[in-house]
N, C-alpha and C positions, 0 to 999 in steps of 0.2 A: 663548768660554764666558761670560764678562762679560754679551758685549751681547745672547746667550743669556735670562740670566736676568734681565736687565735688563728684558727684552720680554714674560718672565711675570711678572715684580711689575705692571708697568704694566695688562696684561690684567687680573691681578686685582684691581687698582686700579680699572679701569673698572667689572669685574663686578659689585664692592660697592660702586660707587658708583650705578651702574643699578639694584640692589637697594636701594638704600635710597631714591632716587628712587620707587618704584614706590607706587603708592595702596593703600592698603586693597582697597579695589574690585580693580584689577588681580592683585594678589596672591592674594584671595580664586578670581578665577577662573580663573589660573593656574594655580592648586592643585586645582582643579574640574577642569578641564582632563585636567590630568595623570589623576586617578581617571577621568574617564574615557574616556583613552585603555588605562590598566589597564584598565579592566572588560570593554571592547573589546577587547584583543589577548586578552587569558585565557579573554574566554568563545569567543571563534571558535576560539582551540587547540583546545578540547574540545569542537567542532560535529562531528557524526556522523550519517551517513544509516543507516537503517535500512528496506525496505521487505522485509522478514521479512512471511510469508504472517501473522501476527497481525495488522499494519496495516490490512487489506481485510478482516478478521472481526469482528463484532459483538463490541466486550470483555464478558467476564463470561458469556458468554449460555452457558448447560448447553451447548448444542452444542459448541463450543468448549470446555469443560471436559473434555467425553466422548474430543476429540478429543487435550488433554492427558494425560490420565490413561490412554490408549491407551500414546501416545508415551513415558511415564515408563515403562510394560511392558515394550514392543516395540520400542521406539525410532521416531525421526520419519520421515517419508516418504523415500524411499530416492532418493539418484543412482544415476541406471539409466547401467550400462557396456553398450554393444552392441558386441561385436567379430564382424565379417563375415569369411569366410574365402574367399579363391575358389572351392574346390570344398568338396562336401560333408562332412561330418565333418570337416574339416581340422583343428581348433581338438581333438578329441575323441580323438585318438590320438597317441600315441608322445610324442616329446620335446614337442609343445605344448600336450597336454595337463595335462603336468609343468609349462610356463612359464604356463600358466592360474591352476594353482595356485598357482603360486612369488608372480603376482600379485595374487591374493585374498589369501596373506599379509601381503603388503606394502599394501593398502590397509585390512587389519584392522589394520594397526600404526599409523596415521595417528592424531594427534591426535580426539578428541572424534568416535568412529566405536565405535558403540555394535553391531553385528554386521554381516559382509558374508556373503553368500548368493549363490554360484556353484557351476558344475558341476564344479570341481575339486575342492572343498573338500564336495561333496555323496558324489560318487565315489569318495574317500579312505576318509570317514567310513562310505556302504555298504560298500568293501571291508574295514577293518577290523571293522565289524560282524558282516560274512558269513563271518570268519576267525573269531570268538567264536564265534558261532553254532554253525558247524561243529565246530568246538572242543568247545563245551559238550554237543552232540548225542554227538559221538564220546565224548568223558571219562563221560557220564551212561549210555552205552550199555554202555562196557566196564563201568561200576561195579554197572548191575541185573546185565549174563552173572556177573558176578564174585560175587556176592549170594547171586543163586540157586546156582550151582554149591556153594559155599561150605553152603550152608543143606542140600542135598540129601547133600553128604558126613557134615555132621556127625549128621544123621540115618542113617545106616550105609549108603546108597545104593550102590552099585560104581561107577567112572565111567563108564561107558556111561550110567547113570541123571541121572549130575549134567549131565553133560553135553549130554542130553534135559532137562532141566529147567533149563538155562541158556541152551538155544532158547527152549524155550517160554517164558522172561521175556520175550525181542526181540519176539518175534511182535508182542506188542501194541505196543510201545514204535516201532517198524519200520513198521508201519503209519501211524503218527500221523505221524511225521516222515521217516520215510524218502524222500518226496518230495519232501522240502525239497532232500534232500542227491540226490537223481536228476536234480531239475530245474539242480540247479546244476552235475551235470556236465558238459555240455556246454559251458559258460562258460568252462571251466577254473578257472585260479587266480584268488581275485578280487585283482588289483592294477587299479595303473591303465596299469600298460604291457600289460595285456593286451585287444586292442582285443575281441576275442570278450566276456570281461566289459564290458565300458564297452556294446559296443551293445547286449548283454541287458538291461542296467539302462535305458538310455532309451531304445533302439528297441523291445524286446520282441520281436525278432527281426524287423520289419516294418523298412520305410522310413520309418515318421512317426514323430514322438518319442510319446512314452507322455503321456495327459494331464496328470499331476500333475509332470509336467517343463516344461511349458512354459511358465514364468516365467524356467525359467532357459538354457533350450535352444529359445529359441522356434521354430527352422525347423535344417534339417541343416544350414546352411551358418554359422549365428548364435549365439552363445553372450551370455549376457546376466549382470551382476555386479552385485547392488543391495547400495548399503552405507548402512545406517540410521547416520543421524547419532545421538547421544544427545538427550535430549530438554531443552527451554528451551534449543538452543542460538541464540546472536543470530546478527543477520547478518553480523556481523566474521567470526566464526568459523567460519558455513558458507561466506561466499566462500572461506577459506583451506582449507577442505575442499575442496571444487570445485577448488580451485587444487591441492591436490595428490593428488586423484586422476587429475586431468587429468593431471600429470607423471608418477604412477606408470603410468598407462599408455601413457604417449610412451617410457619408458624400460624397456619391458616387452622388447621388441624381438620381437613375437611375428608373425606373418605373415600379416598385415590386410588386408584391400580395402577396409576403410570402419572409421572408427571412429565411435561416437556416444555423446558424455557429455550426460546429458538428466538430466530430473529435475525436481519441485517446485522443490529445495533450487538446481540450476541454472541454474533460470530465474528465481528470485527473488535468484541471487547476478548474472546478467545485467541483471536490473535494477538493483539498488544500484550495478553500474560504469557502466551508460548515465546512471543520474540524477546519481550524484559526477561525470561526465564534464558534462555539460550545465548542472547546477546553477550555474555560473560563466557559462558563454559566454550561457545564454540571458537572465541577469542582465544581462552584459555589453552583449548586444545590446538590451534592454528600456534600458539607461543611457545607449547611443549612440544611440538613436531619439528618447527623449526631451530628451536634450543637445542634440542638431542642434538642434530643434525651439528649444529654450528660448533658443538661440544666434541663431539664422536667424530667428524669429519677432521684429520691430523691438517689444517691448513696454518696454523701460527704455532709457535715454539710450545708458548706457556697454552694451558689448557683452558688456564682461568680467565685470559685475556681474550678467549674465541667467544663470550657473550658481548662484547663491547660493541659491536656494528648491531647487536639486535635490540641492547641498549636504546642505543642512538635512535633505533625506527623507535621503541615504544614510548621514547620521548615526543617523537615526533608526530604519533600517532594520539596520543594525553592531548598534546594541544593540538591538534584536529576536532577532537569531541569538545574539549575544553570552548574554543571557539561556538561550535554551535550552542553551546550551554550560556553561552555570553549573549549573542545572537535572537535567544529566545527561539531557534529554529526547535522544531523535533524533529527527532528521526522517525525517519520510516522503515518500512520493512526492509528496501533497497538496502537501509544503512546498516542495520542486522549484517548483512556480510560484507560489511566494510574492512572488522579487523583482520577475518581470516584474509581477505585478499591484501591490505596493507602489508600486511605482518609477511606475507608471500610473494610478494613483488618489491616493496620497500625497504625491506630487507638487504635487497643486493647493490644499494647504490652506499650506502653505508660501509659494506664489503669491498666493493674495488673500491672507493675512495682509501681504505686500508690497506691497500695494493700497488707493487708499481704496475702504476697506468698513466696516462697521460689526462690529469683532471678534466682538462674541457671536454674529451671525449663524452666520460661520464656526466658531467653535467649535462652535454647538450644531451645524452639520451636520456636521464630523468626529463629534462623540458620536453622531450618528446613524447614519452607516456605521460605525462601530466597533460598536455595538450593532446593527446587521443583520449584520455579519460573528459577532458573536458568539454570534448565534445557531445558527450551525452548531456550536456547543459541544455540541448536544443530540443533533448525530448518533450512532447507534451505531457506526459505523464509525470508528477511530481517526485514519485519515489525514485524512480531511473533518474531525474534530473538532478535531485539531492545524494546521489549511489556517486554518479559522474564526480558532482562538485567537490564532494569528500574526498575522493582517491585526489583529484588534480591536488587539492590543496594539503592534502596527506604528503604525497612525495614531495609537493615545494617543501616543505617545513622539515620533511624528515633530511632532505640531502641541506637543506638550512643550516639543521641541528649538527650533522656530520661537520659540515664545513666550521661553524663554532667551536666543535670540538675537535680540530684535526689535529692539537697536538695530544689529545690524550688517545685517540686514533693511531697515530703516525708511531709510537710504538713499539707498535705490534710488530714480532720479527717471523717474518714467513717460513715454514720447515722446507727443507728441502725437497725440493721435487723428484719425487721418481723416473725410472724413466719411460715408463707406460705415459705419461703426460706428457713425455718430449714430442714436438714437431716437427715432422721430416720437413724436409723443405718444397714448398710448393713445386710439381713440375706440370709441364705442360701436359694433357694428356691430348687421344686421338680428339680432333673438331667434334666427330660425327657421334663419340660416345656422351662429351658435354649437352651437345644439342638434343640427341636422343632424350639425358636425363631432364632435361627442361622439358622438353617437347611434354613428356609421358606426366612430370609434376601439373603442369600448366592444363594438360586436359583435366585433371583429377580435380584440380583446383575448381578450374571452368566451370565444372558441370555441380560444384555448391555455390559457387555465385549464379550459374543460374536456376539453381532450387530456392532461391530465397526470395525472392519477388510470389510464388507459391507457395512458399510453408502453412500451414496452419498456424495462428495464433491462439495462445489459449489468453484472453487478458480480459477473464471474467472474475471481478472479486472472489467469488465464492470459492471458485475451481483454485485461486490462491493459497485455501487452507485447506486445500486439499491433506490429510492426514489427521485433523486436528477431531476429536470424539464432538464437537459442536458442531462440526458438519453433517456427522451422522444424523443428531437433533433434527437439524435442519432438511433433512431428507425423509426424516418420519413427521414432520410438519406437513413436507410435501406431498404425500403419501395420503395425511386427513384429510389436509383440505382442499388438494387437487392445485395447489402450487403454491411457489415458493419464492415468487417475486410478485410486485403489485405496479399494475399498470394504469396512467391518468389520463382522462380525457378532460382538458380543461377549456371552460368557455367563460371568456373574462368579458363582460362589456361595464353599458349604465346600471341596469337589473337583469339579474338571472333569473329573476321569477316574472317574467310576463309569458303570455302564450305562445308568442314565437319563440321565445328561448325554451321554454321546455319541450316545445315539438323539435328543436335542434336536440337536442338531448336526446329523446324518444325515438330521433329517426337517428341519431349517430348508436342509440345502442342497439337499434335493428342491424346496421350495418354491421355492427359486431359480433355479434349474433348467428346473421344469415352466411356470413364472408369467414369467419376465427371462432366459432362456435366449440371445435374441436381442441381448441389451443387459449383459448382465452374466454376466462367467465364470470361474468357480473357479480359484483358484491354489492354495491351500493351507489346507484345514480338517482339523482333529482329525480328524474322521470320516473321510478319506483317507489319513492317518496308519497311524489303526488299523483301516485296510481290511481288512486280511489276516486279522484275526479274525473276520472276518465280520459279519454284522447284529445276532446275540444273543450278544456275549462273556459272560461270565463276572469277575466283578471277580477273581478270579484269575490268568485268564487276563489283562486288560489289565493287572494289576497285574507280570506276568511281562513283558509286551511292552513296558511302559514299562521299565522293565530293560535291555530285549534293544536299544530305539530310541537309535539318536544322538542325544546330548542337542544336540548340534549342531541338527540337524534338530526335534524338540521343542519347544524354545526359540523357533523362528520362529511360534507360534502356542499355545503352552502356556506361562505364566509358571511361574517356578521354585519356587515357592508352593504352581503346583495349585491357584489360587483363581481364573485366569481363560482361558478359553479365547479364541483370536481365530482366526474365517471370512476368510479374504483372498480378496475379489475383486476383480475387473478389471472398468474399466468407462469408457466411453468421456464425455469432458466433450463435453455439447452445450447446448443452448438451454435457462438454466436455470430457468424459469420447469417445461418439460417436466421438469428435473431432479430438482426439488423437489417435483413431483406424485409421479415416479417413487420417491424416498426418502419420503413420508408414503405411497405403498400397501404398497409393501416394508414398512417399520415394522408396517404395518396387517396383512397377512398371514402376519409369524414365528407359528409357534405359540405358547403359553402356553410357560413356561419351567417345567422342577419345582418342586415346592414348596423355598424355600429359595433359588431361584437368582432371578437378573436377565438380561436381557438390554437389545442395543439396537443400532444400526445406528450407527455415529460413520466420518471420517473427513473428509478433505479437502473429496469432492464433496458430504457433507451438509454441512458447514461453509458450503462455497459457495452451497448452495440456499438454508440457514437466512441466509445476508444479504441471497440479495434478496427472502426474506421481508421479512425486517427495514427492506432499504432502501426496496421496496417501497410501506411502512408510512411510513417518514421521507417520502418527495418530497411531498406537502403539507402536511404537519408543520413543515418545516424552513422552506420557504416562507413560509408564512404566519407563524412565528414570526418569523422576520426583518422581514417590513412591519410586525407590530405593533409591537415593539421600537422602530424605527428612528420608528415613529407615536409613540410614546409620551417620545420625547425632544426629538420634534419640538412637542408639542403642550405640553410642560412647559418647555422652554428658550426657545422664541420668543413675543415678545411677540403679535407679527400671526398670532394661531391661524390665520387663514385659509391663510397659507403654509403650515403645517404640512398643513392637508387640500387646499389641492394638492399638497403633494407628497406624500401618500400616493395619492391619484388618480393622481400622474403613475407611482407604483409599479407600480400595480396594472395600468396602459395597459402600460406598456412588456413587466411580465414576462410579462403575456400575448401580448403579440407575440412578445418571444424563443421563448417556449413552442413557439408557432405555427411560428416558424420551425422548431427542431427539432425537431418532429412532419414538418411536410412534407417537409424537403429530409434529417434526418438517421434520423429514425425512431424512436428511442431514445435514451434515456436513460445517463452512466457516473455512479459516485458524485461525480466531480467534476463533471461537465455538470448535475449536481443543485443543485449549489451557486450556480448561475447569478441563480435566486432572490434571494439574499443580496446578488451583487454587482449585482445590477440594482436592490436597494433601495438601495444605498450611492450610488451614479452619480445616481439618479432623483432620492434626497432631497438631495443637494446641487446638483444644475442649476437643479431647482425653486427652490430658499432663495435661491442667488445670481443666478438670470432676474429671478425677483420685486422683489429689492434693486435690480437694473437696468434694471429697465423701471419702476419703480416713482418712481425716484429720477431717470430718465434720463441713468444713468452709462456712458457708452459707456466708456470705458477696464475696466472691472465686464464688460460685455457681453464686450472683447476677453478679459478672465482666463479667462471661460468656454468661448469657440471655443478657446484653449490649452489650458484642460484637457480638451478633450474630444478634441482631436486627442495629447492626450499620452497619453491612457490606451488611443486604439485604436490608437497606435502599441506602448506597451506591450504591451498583450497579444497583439497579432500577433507579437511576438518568440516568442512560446511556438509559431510555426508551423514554428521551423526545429527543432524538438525528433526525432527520429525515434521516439519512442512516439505512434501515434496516436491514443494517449485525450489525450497533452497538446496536440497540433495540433488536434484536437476542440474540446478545450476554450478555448484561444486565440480561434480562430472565432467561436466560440457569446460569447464573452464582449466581442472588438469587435462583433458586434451588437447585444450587450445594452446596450452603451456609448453607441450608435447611437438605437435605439432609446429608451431615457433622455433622451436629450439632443431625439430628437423629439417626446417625450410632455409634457416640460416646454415647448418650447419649444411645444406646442397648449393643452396647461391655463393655461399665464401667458397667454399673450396673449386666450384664447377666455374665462377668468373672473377676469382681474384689470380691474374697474372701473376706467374713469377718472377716477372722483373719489376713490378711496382712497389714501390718507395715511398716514405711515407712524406707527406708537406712539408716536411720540416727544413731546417740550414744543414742537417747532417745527419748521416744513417744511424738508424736506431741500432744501440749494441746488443746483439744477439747473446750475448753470454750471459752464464749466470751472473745477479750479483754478486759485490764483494761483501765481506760479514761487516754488521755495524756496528760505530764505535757506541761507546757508552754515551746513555743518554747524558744531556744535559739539564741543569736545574731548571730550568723552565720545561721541562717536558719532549722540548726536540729531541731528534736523535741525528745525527752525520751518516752521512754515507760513503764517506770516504770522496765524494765528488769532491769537482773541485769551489770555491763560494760559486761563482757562476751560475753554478749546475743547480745549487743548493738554494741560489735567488729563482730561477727560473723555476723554480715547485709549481706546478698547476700553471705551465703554460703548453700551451700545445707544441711548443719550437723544441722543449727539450723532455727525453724519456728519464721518468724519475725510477732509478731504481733502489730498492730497500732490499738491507741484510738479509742474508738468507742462513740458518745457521746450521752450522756444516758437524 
């Protein structure tokens, strides 16, 4: 125990004597340090993906509003339950039609499940209805015999007379209703063990189901369970939905041939686990591509020292996410390939800053892809907006973090260049061969800028997970019940239930009918509700029959208010450019609504059409805000304006080629292939800034930073190829081209319009020679370069070229 404690005094003895040792400096950024490694671990705890169907809708926009204010009514798009039985009716009789219901209970009990709508729970609610009914017909029957009779004694009649005149009450009464109660005897009793009632109500004594049943009975063999989430619910909470109605029906124990849980809320909880699943490994894989590279590539002396600029970015990139984790933002899908693209572009400003270069250079071209990235801030689509927001505040924080750490940077001692890297010196060559090479880039270019006012867009949620086995789901949903989105026709006034509001209803769903018949099909309107009344009720009458109706039933398209009625139909997502034509004639052909009321057509598929209106509208918007941006900090932060408008030329070459590219070989356009723009301006203006610096100055070690980064960033992005949603394999593609491309637009515009007698802004000509070897560093981490102090004050100013050892 002695020699115990003997060994912690002495430890703490060292401790504080190591502490009291330590500098100012040291201490200071120890303590830096530490905050932030906090801000770091805190803010990634509370990182969350999010790709909830509002990420891929236009925010704010009335459509979208329409489509909320539906959902607060009637709740949000439904998980569709399909349970298959082998033979016919199976599901519709006897004990399983009782376990149908037993399980429509149990997913109404589920957390944040705002109504479930199936045929047991339809069937219940008819037979207890049908028991009223009769009930009430029978009790009102006895009470007129009993009236009359009564009325006819007390006027001194003999019974023989009363008796005659306690028929003659029924007569009329027996007429009116009597047929209620005749048609119903053959059903028998109504329960639900009685299979003669159950096929009256949905067969109608046929073989086919009755129309206004088959949303929930779409075929004899299939029974179908839609359960409307509540409304503003996030994506935590409908995954955990999905997740347990998935189990309530694996624990149903009913007797299936097929089950299928599908749905909006399904397929957008299948997203959020494929992108949480991915979000890591394809990170992962964008850090081992460019790790090799930065390892295997002979660019610094020591081997060990060539991960330190990749360092720097994944420090830079921690707090990026760390931020949104503080923020309370989530990610969206966009942000899914935030790292591979960080990790591949931010990468290389960390690199030349390890380089002799001349610092403001690089800095002003990091501000210049930060501000083309930031231009997608302007998209209406959330996920592109929050893709942009990331990257812009990615590279500020990563050339941040370099700049923090530039003496543990500053280091690094450069291997010598071979002489494959050396640069001849610019000459002049023939006019007519420079021009030619423009002329021929410039048409090639032309003709994707003007493909993209054309393109197709694909920026249908659904077609987003394209790959994902829940789409499949979703396409055998569509296949039963003859579609796969749901379309509303909403009529909001005082009362939805008067006789003018329901002949608005009855004539808007003739229109639909006689006009979209082929394309769009009734599931559930007011006007088929109160069918039975016929064409010209009476507000008495519906005033009785809303009474008489399952508020069960009611409730799926009449709010509890009576202030809004909802048209439910079915309708198949296709091509939605065709979609959106389709929802603005519809709109265009409702009739006039009464005086007092509103109408209006909301729902998912109009949601989806109004964005590629929207998007539509952005693809040269976004574009060209990004070269100007990226032009305008180009043209304000470098001294050599000329660099600046080559590298806006070499933008505008390159994203016309990508353009070109995706016109020929892909066809179309997604909101994230849209964004290609942005990263073609970021790639373009920094290859251009730093060619220029290198051909200019004849820095072949400059010349090698640049082939590194240009191999670091298509190796990044190809990492997003092992993704299995193929709008992010898309997009990976499309974005090492655009990388490609960049790097061949600058490497044509520097060499075809950089002069050979241009000189750089400075007080004195940059020295073309190698540098000299560097002295030993110093305790503080600098290192000397034999300059003179001058040269060595002047670090990171544009007046003077900083060159670092090279070891020989």
């Amino acid at each position: 125990m002695r020699g115990l404690a003997g060994r912690c005094r002495r430890l703490v003895r060292g401790v504080r004597l190591r502490l009291r040792r330590l500098s100012r400096r040291e201490a200071t950024a120890g303590l830096a340090a530490l905050l932030v490694g906090v801000f770091v671990l805190g803010g990634l705890a509370q990182v969350r993906l999010d790709t909830s169907i509002d990420s891929f809708l236009p925010a704010g926009d009335p459509v979208l509003q329409g489509l909320q204010d539906k959902a607060d009514a009637f709740g949000g798009d439904p998980v569709v339950v399909l349970l298959e039985s082998p033979q016919p009716r199976g599901l519709l009789h006897g004990p399983e039609l009782s376990g149908v219901l037993r399980l429509e209970g149990s997913l109404a009990n589920l957390p944040d499940v705002a109504e479930v709508y199936g045929p047991g729970t339809v069937l219940n609610q008819i037979a207890a209805s049908a028991k009223n009914l009769l009930a009430q017909i029978s009790g009102r029957r006895d009470a007129l015999r009993t009236a009359a009779v009564q009325q006819a004694r007390n006027a001194g009649a003999p019974d023989t007379a009363a008796a005659a005149a306690g028929d003659a009450a029924l007569a009329d009464y027996d007429r009116r209703y009597g047929s209620l109660v005749v048609s119903a005897l053959p059903a028998g009793l109504p329960t639900l063990s009685n299979p003669r009632f159950v096929d009256s109500v949905i067969f109608g004594g046929s073989d086919r189901v009755r129309p206004q049943w088959g949303a929930i009975v779409p075929a004899p063999n299939t029974v179908a369970i839609l359960v409307r989430p509540r409304a503003a619910l996030d994506q935590g909470g409908t995954t955990q939905l999905v997740d347990g109605v998935r189990a309530a029906v694996g624990n149903s124990g009913l007797p299936t041939s097929r089950v299928t849980v599908t749905g909006v809320p399904a397929v957008t909880a299948a997203l959020t686990d494929q992108a949480r699943q991915e979000f890591p490994i394809l990170g992962a894989l964008a850090l081992l591509g460019v790790g090799l590279l930065s390892v295997l590539v002979p660019w610094s002396r020591r081997r060990r020292d060539r991960l330190r600029p990749l360092l720097a970015t994944l420090l830079g990139t921690a707090l990026t996410l760390a931020a949104f984790g503080w923020t309370g933002r989530p990610l969206s899908l966009g942000v899914v390939a935030f790292l591979p693209i960080l990790l591949g572009i931010g990468s290389d400003f960390p690199l030349y800053l390890a380089q002799p270069a001349r610092r403001r250079r690089v800095l002003v071209a990091a501000l210049a892809g930060a501000a083309g990235f930031g231009a997608l801030a302007a998209s209406s689509l959330p996920f592109v907006r929050e893709l942009g927001i990331a990257l812009a505040v990615g590279i500020v924080l990563t050339v941040g973090v370099s700049l923090a750490l530039r003496r543990w940077l500053d280091v690094l001692e450069p291997t010598e260049v071979g002489s494959h890297w050396v640069l001849p010196r610019p000459r002049r060559g023939r006019w007519w061969v420079r021009v030619s090479a423009l002329v021929v880039a410039g048409a090639l270019a032309a003709g994707g800028w003007a493909a993209l006012p054309a393109l197709r867009i694909d920026a249908d949620p659904e077609s987003l997970a394209a790959g994902l086995p829940a789409l499949e789901q979703a396409q055998e949903a569509e296949r039963v019940l003859r579609a796969s989105g749901e379309i509303n026709v909403v009529l909001r006034g005082p009362d939805v239930l008067t006789p003018a509001a329901l002949a608005w209803t009855r004539e808007a769903e003739d229109v639909v009918d006689r006009g979209y018949g082929d394309r769009i099909h009734p599931i559930t309107t007011a006007s088929t509700l109160f069918g039975f009344l016929g064409r010209t009720p009476t507000q008495e009458q519906i005033q009785a029959a809303s009474e008489l109706l399952p508020r069960y039933l009611a409730s799926a398209v009449i709010q509890s208010d009576r202030r809004t009625s909802l048209g439910v139909y079915g309708i198949e997502l296709q091509d939605l450019r065709q979609q959106s034509a389709l929802v603005a004639s519809l709109r265009a052909d409702l009739p006039p609504p009464p005086p007092g009321y509103t109408s209006d057509v909301v729902g998912l598929p109009v949601a989806a059409a109004r964005a590629y209106d929207v998007v539509s509208s952005d693809r040269v918007l976004l574009t060209v805000l990004a070269l100007v941006a990226a032009g305008l900090v180009l043209l304000i932060g470098l001294r050599e304006r000329r660099d600046a408008l080559r590298a806006i030329l070499a933008v505008v070459l390159s994203t016309g080629w990508v353009l070109e590219v995706a016109w020929l070989v892909i066809g179309a356009l997604t909101p994230l292939t849209m964004a290609v723009g942005a990263l073609t301006t970021a790639t373009g203006c920094e290859f251009t800034v730093m060619l220029a610096e290198a051909r200019r100055g004849r820095r072949p070690w400059l010349l090698r930073s640049v082939a590194l980064a240009v191999s670091a960033a298509v190796l990044g992005y190809l990492a997003l190829t092992a993704s299995d949603l193929a709008v992010l394999r898309q997009f990976g593609l499309l974005l090492a081209v655009g990388v490609i491309t960049s790097a061949l637009a600058a490497v044509l515009v520097v060499e075809v319009l950089l002069p050979p007698t241009e000189t750089p802004a400075s007080d004195r000509p940059v020295d073309t020679r190698s540098p000299a070897p560097p002295a030993p560093a110093t305790r503080g981490g600098t290192s000397t370069t034999g300059a003179s102090p001058s040269e060595d004050a002047g670090h990171g100013s544009d007046d003077v070229a900083i060159h670092k050892g090279v070891s020989r």
